[in-house]
MIDOSE-1310 file (N, C-alpha, C; in nm, 2 decimals, decimal comma, always signed):
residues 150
xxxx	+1,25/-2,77/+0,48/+1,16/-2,77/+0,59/+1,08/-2,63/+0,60; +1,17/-2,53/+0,57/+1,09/-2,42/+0,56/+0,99/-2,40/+0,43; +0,98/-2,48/+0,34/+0,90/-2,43/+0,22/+0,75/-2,52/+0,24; +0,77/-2,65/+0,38/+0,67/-2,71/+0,44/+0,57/-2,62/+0,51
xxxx	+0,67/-2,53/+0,62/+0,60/-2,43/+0,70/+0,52/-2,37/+0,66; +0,62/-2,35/+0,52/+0,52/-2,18/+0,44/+0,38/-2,27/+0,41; +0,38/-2,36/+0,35/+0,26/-2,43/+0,33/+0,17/-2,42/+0,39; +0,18/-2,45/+0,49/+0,10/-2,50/+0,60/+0,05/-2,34/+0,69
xxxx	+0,19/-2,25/+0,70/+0,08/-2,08/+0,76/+0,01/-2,06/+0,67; +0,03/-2,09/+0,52/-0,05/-1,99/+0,39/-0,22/-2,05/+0,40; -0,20/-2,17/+0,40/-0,29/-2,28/+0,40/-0,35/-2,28/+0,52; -0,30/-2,28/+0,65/-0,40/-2,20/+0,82/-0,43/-2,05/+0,77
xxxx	-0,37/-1,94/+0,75/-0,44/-1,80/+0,75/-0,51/-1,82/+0,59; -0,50/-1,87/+0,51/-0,60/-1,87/+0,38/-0,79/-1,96/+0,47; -0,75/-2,04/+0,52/-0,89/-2,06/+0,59/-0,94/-1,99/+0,69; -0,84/-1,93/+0,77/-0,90/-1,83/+0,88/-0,94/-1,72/+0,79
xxxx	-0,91/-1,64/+0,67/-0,94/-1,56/+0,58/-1,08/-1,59/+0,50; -1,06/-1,73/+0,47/-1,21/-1,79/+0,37/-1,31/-1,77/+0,48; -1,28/-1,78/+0,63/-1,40/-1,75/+0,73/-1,44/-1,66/+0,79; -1,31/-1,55/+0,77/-1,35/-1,41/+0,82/-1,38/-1,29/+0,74
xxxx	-1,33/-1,36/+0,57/-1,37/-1,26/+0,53/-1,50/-1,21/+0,48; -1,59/-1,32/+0,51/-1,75/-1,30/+0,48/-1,78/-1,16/+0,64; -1,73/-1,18/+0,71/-1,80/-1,13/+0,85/-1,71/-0,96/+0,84; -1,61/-0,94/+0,72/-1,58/-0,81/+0,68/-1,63/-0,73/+0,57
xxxx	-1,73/-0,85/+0,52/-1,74/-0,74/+0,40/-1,89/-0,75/+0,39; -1,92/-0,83/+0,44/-2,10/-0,83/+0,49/-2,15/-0,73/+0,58; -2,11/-0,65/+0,65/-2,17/-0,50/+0,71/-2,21/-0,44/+0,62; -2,07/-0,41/+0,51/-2,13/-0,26/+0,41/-2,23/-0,37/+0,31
xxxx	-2,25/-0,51/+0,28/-2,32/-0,53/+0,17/-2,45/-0,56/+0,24; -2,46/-0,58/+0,34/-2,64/-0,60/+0,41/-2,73/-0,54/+0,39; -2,70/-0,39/+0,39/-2,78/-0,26/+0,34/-2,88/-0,31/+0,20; -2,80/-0,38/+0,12/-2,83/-0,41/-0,04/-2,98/-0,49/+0,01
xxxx	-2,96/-0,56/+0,07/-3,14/-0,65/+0,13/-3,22/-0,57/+0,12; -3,19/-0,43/+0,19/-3,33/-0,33/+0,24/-3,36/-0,28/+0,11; -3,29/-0,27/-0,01/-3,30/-0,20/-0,14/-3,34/-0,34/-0,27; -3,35/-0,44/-0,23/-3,35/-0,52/-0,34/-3,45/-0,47/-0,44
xxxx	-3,55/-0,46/-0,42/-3,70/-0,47/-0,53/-3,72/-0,34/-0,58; -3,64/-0,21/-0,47/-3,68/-0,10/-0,54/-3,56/-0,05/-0,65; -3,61/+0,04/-0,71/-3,53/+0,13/-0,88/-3,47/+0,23/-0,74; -3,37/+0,22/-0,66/-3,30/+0,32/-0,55/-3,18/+0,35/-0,62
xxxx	-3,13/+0,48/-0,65/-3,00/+0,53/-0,72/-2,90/+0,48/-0,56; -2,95/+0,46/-0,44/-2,84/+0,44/-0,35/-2,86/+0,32/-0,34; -2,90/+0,21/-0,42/-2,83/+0,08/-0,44/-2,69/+0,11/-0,54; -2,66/+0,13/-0,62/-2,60/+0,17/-0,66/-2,43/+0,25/-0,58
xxxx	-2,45/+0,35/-0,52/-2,35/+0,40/-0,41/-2,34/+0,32/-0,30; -2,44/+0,21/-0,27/-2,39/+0,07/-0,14/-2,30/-0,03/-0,21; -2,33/-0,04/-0,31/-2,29/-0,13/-0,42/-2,17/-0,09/-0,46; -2,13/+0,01/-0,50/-1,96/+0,09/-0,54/-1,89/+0,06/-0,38
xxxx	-1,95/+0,10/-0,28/-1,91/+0,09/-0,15/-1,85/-0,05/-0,13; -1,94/-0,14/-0,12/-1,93/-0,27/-0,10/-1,84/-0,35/-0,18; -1,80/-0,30/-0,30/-1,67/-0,39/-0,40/-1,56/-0,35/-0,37; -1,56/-0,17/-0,33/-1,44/-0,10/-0,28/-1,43/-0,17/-0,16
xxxx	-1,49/-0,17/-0,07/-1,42/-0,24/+0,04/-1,37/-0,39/+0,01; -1,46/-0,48/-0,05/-1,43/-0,63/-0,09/-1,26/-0,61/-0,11; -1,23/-0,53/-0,25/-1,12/-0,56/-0,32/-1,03/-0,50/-0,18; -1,09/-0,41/-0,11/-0,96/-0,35/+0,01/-0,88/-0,50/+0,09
xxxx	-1,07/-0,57/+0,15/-1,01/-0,70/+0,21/-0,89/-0,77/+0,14; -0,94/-0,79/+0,00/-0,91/-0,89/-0,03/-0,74/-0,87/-0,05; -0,70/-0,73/-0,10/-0,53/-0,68/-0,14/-0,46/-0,66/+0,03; -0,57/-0,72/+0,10/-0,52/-0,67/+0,27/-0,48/-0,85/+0,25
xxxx	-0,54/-0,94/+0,22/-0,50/-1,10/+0,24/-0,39/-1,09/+0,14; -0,35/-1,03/+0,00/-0,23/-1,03/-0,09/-0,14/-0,99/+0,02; -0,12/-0,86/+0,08/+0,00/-0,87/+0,17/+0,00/-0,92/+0,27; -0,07/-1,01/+0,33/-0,05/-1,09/+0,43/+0,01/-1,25/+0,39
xxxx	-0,01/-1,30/+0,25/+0,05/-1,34/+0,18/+0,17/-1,32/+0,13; +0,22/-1,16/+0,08/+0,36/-1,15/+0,06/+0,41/-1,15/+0,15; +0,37/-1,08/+0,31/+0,48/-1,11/+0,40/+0,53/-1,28/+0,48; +0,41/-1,36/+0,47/+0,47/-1,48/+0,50/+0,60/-1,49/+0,42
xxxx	+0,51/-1,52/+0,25/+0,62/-1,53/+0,17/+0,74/-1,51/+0,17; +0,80/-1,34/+0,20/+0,91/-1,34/+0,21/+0,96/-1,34/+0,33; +0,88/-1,35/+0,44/+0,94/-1,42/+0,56/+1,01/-1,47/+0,55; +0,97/-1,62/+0,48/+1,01/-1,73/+0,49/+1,12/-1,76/+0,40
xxxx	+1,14/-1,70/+0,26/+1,24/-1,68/+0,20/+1,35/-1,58/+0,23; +1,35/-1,53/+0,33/+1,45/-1,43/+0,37/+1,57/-1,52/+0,47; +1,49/-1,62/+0,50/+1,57/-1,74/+0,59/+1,75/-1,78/+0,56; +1,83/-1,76/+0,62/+1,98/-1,78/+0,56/+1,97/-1,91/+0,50
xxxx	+1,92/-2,05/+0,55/+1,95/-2,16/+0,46/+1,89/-2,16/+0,35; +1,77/-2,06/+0,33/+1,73/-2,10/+0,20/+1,81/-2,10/+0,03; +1,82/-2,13/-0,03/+1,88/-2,14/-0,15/+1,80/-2,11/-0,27; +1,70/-2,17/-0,28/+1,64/-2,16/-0,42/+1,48/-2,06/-0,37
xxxx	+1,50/-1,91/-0,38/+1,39/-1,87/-0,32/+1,28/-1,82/-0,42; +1,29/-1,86/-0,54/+1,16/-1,87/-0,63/+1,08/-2,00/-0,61; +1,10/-2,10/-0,52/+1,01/-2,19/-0,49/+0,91/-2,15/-0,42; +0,97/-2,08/-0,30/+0,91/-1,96/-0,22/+0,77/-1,90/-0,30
xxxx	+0,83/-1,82/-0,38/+0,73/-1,74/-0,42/+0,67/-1,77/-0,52; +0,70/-1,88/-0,58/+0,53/-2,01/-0,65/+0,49/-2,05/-0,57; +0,48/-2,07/-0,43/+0,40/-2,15/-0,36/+0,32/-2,03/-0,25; +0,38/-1,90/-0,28/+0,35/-1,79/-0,23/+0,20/-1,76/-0,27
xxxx	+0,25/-1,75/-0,44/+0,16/-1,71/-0,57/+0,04/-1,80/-0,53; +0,06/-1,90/-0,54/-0,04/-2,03/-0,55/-0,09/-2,03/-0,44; -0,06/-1,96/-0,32/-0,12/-2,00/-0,17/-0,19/-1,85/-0,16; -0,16/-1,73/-0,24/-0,22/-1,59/-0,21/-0,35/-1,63/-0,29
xxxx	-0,39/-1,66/-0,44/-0,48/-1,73/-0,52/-0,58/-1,83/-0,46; -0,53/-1,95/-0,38/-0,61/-2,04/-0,34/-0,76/-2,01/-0,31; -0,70/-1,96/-0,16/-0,85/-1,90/-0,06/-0,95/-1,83/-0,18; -0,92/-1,77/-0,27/-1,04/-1,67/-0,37/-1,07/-1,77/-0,44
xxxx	-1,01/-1,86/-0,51/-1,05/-1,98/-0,62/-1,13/-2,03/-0,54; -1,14/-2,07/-0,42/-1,26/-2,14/-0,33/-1,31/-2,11/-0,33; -1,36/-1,97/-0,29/-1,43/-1,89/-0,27/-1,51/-1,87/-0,35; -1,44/-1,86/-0,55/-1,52/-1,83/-0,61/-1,59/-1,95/-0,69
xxxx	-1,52/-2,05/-0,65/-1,60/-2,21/-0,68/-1,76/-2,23/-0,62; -1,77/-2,16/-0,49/-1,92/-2,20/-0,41/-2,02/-2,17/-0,49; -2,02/-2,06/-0,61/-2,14/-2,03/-0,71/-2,10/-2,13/-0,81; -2,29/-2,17/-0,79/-2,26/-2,37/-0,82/-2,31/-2,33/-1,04
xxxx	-2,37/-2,24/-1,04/-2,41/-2,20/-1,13/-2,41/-2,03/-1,16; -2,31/-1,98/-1,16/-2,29/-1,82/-1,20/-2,32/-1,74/-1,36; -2,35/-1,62/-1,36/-2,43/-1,55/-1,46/-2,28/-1,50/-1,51; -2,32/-1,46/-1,60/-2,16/-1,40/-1,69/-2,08/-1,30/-1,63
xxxx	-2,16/-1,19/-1,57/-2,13/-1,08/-1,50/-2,09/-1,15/-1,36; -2,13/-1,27/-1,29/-2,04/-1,27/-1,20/-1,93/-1,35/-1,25; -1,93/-1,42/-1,32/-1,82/-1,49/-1,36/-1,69/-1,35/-1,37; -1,74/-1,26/-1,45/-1,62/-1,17/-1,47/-1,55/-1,08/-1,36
xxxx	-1,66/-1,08/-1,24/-1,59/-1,00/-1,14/-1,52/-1,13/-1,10; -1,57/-1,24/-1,07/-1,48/-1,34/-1,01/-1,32/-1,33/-1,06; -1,36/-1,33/-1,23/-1,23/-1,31/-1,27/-1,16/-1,19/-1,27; -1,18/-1,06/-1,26/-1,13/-0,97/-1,25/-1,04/-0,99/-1,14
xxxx	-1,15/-1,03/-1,00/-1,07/-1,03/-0,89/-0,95/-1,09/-0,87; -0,97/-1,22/-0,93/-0,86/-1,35/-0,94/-0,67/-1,25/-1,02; -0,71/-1,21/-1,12/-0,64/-1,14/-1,17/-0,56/-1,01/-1,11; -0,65/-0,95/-1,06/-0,65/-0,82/-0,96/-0,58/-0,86/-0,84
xxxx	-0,56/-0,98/-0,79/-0,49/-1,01/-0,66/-0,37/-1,08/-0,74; -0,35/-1,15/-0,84/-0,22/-1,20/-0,89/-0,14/-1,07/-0,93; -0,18/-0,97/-0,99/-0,11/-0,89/-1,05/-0,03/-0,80/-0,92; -0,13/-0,80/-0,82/-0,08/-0,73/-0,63/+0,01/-0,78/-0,64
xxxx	-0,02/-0,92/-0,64/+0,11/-1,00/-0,57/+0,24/-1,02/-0,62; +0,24/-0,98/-0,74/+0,38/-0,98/-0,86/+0,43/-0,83/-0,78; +0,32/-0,73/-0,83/+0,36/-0,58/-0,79/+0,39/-0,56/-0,66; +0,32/-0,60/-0,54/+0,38/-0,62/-0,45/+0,53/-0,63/-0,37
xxxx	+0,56/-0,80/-0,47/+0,72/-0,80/-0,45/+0,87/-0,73/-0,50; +0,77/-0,64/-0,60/+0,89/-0,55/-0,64/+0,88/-0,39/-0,65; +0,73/-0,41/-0,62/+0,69/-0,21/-0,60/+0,62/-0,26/-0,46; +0,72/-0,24/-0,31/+0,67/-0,21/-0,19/+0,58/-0,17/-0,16
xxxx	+0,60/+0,00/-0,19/+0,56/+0,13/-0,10/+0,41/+0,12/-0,11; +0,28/+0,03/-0,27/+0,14/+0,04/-0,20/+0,08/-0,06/-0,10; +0,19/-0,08/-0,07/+0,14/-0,19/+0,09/+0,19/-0,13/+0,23; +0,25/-0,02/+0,17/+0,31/-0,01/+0,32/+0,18/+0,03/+0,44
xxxx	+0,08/+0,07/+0,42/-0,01/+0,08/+0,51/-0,07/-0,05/+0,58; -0,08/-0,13/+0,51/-0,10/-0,31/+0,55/-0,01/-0,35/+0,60; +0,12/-0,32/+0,55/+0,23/-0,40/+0,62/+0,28/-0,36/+0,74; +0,23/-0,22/+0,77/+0,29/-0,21/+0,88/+0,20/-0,27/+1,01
xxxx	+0,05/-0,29/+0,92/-0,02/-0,34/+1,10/+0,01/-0,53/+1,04; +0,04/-0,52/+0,97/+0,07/-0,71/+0,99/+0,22/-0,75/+1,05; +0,32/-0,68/+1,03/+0,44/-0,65/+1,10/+0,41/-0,66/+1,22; +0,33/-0,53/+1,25/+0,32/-0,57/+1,42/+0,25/-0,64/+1,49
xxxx	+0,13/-0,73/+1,40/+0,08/-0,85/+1,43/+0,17/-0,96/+1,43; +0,24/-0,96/+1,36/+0,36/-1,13/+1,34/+0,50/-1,06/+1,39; +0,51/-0,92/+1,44/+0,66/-0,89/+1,50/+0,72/-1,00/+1,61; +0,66/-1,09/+1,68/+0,74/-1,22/+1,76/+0,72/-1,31/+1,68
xx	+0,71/-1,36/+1,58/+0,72/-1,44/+1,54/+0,80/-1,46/+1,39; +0,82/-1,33/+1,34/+0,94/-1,33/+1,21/+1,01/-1,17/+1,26
């Protein structure tokens, strides 16, 4: 019953994520409109700006993903808690694979950030569960967002 739950929070905060994360990473990339047509070296430093934050969002949804995950596997009845964390894996992944499906027709260069990213959030998510300490800044404000509830 619990590996139903996990389903189903990863699968509710992976859509509240697919819908908010446009509305966090669209401030710093807006600027890029005002710059389109011109040769501006500060397209360029909006642009470094705008991926550094992307990938911030995005390793901010990996630990929001690990902590369900081991929420839910930390549970006394559970028994087999690598189920847990394939369905973890596959549920931190999801929301970006969507995301990066909407480009109905992509150029090679985005294909590769897509995949960078895809990669770049699996690899969190391994490192994550066994090297803590670079989430501890995330984990502590999602802790005290879900502190009643795990």
């Amino acid at each position: 019953m619990n590996l139903l739950w996990l389903f189903l929070v990863l699968t509710l905060s992976g859509l509240l994520f697919m819908w908010a994360e446009a509305f966090l990473v669209m401030p710093l990339v807006l600027p890029l409109a005002l710059f389109k047509n011109e040769k501006n070296p500060l397209v360029y430093v909006i642009l470094g700006f705008g991926m550094l934050w992307q990938m911030y969002v995005l390793l901010a949804w990996c630990v929001v993903a690990v902590f369900f995950t081991t929420a839910f596997s930390a549970k006394p009845e559970v028994q087999h808690h690598w189920m847990y964390y394939i369905l973890g894996f596959c549920g931190c992944l999801a929301p970006i694979q969507v995301m990066a499906s909407y480009d109905r027709e992509p150029d090679k260069a985005t294909l590769l950030k897509q995949s960078v990213a895809i990669m770049v959030l699996a690899v969190a998510f391994i490192m994550f569960q066994f090297v803590p300490y670079p989430m501890l800044p995330w984990s502590w404000v999602v802790r005290f967002l879900f502190r009643r509830y795990f």
